[in-house]
C-alpha positions in Angstrom: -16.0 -28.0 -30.1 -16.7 -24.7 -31.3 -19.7 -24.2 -29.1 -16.5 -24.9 -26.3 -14.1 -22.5 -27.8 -16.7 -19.4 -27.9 -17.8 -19.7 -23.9 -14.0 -20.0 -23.0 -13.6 -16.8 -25.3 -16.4 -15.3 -23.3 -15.6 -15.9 -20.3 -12.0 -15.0 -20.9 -13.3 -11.6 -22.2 -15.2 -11.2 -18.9 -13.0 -12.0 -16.8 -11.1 -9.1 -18.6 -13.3 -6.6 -18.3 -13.7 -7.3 -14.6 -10.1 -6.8 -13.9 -10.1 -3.6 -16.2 -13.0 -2.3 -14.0 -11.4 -3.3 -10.8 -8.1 -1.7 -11.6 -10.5 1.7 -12.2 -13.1 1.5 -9.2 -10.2 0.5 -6.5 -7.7 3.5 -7.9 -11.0 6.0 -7.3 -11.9 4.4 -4.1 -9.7 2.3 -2.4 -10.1 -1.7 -2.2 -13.5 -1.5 0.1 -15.3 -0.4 -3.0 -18.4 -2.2 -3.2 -18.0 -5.5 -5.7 -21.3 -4.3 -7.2 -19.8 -1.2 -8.6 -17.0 -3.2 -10.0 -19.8 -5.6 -11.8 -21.6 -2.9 -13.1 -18.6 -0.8 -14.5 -17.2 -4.0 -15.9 -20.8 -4.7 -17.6 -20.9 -8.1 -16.2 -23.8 -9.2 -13.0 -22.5 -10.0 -9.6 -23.3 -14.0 -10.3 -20.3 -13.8 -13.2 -17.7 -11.6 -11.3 -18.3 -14.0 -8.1 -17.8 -17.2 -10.5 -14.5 -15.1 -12.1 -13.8 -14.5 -8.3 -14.8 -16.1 -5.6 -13.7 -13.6 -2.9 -12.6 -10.0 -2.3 -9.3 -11.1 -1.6 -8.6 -12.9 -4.5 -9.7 -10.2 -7.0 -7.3 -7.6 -5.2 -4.5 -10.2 -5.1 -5.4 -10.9 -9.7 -5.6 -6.9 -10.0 -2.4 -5.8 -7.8 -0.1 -8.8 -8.3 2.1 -7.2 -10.7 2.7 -4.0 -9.3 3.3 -5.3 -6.2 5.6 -7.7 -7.5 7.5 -4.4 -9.2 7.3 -2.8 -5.9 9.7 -5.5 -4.6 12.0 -4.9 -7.6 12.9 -2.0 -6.9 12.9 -2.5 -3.1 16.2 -5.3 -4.5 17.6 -2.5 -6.3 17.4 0.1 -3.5 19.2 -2.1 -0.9 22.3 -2.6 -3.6 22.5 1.5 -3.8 26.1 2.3 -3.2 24.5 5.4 -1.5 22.1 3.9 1.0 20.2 7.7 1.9 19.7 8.2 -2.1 18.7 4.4 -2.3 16.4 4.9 0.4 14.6 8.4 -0.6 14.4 6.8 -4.4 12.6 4.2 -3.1 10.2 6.1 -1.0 9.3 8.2 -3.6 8.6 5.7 -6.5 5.9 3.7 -3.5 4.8 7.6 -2.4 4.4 8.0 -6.2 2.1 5.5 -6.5 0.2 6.0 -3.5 -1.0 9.4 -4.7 -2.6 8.2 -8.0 -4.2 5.0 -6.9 -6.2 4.8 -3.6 -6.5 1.1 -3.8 -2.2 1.0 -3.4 -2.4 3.8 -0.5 -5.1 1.0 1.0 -2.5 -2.0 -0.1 0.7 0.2 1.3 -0.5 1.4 4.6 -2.8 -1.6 5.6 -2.5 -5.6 5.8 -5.7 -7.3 4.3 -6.1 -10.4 4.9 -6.2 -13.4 2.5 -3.6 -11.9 -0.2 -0.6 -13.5 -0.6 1.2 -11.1 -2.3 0.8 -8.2 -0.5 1.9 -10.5 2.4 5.1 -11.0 0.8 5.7 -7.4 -0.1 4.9 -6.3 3.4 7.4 -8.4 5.0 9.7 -7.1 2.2 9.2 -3.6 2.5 9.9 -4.3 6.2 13.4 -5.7 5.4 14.5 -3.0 2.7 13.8 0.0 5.1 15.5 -1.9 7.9 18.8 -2.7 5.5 18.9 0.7 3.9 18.4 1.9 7.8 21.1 0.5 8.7 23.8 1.0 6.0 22.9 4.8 6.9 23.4 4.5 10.5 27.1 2.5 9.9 28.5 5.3 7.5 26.8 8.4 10.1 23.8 9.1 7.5 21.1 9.1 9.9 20.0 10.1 13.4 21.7 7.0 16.4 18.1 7.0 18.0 15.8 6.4 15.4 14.2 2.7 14.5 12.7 0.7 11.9 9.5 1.1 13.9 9.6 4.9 14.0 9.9 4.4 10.2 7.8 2.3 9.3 4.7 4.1 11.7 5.7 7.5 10.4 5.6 6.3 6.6 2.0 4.8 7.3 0.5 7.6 8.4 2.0 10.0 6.0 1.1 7.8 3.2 -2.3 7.7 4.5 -2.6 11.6 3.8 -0.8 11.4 0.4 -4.3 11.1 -1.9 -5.8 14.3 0.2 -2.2 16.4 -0.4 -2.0 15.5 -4.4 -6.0 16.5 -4.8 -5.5 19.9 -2.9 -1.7 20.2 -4.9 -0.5 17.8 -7.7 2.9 16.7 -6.4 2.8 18.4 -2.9 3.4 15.0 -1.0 6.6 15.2 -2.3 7.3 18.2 -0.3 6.1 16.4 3.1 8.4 13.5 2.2 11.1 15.0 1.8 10.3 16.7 5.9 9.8 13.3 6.6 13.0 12.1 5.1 15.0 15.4 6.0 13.8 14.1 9.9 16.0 11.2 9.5 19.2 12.7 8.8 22.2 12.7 11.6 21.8 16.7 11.5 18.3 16.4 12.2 19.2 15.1 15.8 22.2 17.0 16.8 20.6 20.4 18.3 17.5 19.5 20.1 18.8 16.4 21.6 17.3 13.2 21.2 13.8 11.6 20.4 11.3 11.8 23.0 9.9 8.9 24.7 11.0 5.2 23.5 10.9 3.5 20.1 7.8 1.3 19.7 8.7 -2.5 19.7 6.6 -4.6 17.3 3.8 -5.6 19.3 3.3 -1.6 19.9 3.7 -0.9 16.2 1.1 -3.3 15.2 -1.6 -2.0 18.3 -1.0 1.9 17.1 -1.4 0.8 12.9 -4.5 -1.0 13.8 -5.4 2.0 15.6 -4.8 4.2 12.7 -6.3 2.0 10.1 -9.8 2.2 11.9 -12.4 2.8 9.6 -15.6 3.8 10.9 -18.7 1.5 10.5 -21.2 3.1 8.0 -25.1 2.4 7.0 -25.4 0.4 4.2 -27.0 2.6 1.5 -29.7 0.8 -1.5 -30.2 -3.2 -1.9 -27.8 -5.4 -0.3 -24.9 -5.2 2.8 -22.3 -3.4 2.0 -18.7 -5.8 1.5 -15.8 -4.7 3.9 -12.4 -5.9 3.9 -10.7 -7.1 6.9 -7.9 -5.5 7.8 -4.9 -5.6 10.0 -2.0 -3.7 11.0 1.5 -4.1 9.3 3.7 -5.9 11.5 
C-alpha cells in the first residue's frame, strides 16, 4: 500500500514538473518546441513525459486549458458591454495582451492545431464574439457599413502574428498598432476615401489566405532524433 501511495506521489510530481516546464518552453518558443526540451527542462526522460502524455496535442490542450477557458470568459462579458466599440477594443487588448508575453498563445490565437478540443471551442467562440460585438457597432453607426467579420478576423491574425517581434523591439508598442487597427474600424475611418477596395473574403477564402499565412517553412533537423511539428490549419 505504501509502496502504491509513493509511485502515484511520483508520478503525480512528474507530471507537474512537465506541465511547469511546458508552460516555460512554449511561452519562449511557441507550441512546435521540441518535446525533448520540455523533458529535459522538466528533469524527466522523454519515455516518462510520453507516458504523462501521449501526444503533442494533448500536452498543449493540459497546459492551455485554463487560460483558454478564461479567454472565453471574458469573450461572455465583452458581448454584454452596454458599449459594444469599448467591449470590443477591451477584449482585443486583454487576447493582444497575452499574445505578446507568451508565444505559445500567439501560436494558439492566430493558428488552429489539430487534435485540441479546447482551442477548438474557443476558436469558434472568438469567431462569434467579434461577429456579435460587430454587429451591435454597425446597428448603433459605430463602425464602417463595408467591413466584415472576415476582414476582422484576417486582419487580427496577422497582426497578432507580429505582436511578440513589436513587444521585444518596444514593451507595449503593439498596443499602439492595435489601436490603428481598431481606429480602421470606426464609421469615420470610411467616410473620406470611400469605401474598401476589392470584396470581403467569404470563409472558404479566409481559411485558404490563414493557411497561407500560417506556413512555416520546413527546417533540417539539428542533433539525434526528427524534429516533432504540429499540424496546423487555418481558423475558419
Amino acid at each position: 500500500m505504501r509502496y502504491c501511495a509513493a509511485v502515484r506521489q511520483d508520478a503525480q510530481r512528474s507530471r507537474e514538473r512537465v506541465l511547469a516546464a511546458a508552460r516555460e518552453v512554449y511561452a519562449e518558443l511557441g507550441v512546435e518546441a521540441p518535446l525533448d526540451v520540455i523533458a529535459r527542462r522538466a528533469g524527466v526522460g522523454n519515455a516518462t513525459l510520453y507516458r504523462r502524455f501521449p501526444d503533442r496535442s494533448s500536452l498543449i490542450e493540459e497546459v492551455f486549458r485554463d487560460g483558454l477557458a478564461a479567454t472565453a470568459e471574458l469573450g461572455e462579458s465583452a458581448r454584454a458591454a452596454e458599449d459594444p466599440m469599448a467591449g470590443l477594443t477591451g477584449y482585443l487588448e486583454h487576447v493582444f495582451a497575452g499574445l505578446a508575453v507568451d508565444r505559445g498563445v500567439t501560436d494558439l490565437m492566430t493558428t488552429r492545431l489539430a487534435g485540441v478540443p479546447a482551442l477548438e471551442r474557443l476558436h469558434a467562440h472568438n469567431a462569434e464574439t467579434i461577429g456579435i460585438l460587430l454587429a451591435r457597432c454597425r446597428e448603433r453607426g459605430l463602425v464602417r457599413g463595408d467591413v466584415s467579420v472576415e476582414d476582422v478576423l484576417f486582419g487580427l491574425a496577422a497582426l497578432g502574428r507580429a505582436v511578440p517581434a513589436a513587444e521585444a523591439a518596444l514593451p507595449g508598442s503593439w498596443r499602439r498598432f492595435l489601436a490603428l487597427f481598431v481606429d480602421g474600424l470606426r464609421a469615420a475611418a470610411g467616410r473620406d476615401g470611400g469605401g474598401l477596395p476589392g470584396a470581403p473574403y467569404d470563409g472558404p477564402r479566409l481559411t485558404d489566405a490563414l493557411a497561407a499565412l500560417h506556413v512555416t517553412p520546413r527546417t533540417t533537423p539539428k542533433g539525434p532524433g526528427p524534429r516533432q511539428s504540429v499540424e496546423r490549419r487555418a481558423i475558419p
